[in-house]
N, C-alpha and C positions, 0 to 999 in steps of 0.2 A: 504494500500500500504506500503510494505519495504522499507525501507532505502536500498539507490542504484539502487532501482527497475524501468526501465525504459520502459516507456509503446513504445508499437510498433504501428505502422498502423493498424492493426489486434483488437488489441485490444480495440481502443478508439471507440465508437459507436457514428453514424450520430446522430442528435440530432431528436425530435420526432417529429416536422415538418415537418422536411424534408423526414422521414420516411413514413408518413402520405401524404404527396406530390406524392410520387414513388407510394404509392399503391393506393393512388386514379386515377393516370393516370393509371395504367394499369388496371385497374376497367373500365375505362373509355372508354381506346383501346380496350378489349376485348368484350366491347358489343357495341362499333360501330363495330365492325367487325361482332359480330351477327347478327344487323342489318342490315349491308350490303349482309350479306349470304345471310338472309329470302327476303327482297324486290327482291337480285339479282334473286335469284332460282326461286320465281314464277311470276313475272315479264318479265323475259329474256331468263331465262336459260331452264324455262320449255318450250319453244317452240320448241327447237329442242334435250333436251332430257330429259324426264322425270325420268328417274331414277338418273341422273346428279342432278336433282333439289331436290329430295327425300333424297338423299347425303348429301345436302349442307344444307337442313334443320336440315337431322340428327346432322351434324357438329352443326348448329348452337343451337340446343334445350341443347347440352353438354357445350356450351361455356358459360351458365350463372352460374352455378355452380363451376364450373372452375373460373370463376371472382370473386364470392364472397368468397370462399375459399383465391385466392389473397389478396382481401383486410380486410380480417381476418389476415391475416399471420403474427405471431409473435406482435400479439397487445400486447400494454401496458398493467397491470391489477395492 
């Protein structure tokens, strides 16, 4: 850092806990929401329409990769 040089908002970075905290919750959101797709769709949703529930699994079978990609994102190394 330079003399004079005065950090902004932008610049200073959360600290790795708290980092760590963010993307385990949404690790966490996005595959209870998986879970809620897959029991909802064949459970409930398939009885009045099957391709609604086919849908909703597809939705869900993409949302786990999607979540670990999240809590990968921008690790420490």
């Amino acid at each position: 850092m330079t003399r004079g040089h005065r950090l902004t908002g932008g610049e200073v970075r959360w600290p790795q806990s708290a980092r760590l905290r963010r993307r385990r919750r949404w690790y966490f959101a996005l595959m209870g929401v998986c879970l809620v797709l897959i029991v909802l769709a064949w459970n409930v949703v398939r009885l009045w329409s099957t391709t609604a529930a086919v849908v909703m699994s597809v939705v869900a079978a993409v949302l786990p990769p999607i979540a670990a990609v999240v809590a990968n994102w921008g690790e420490d190394h």
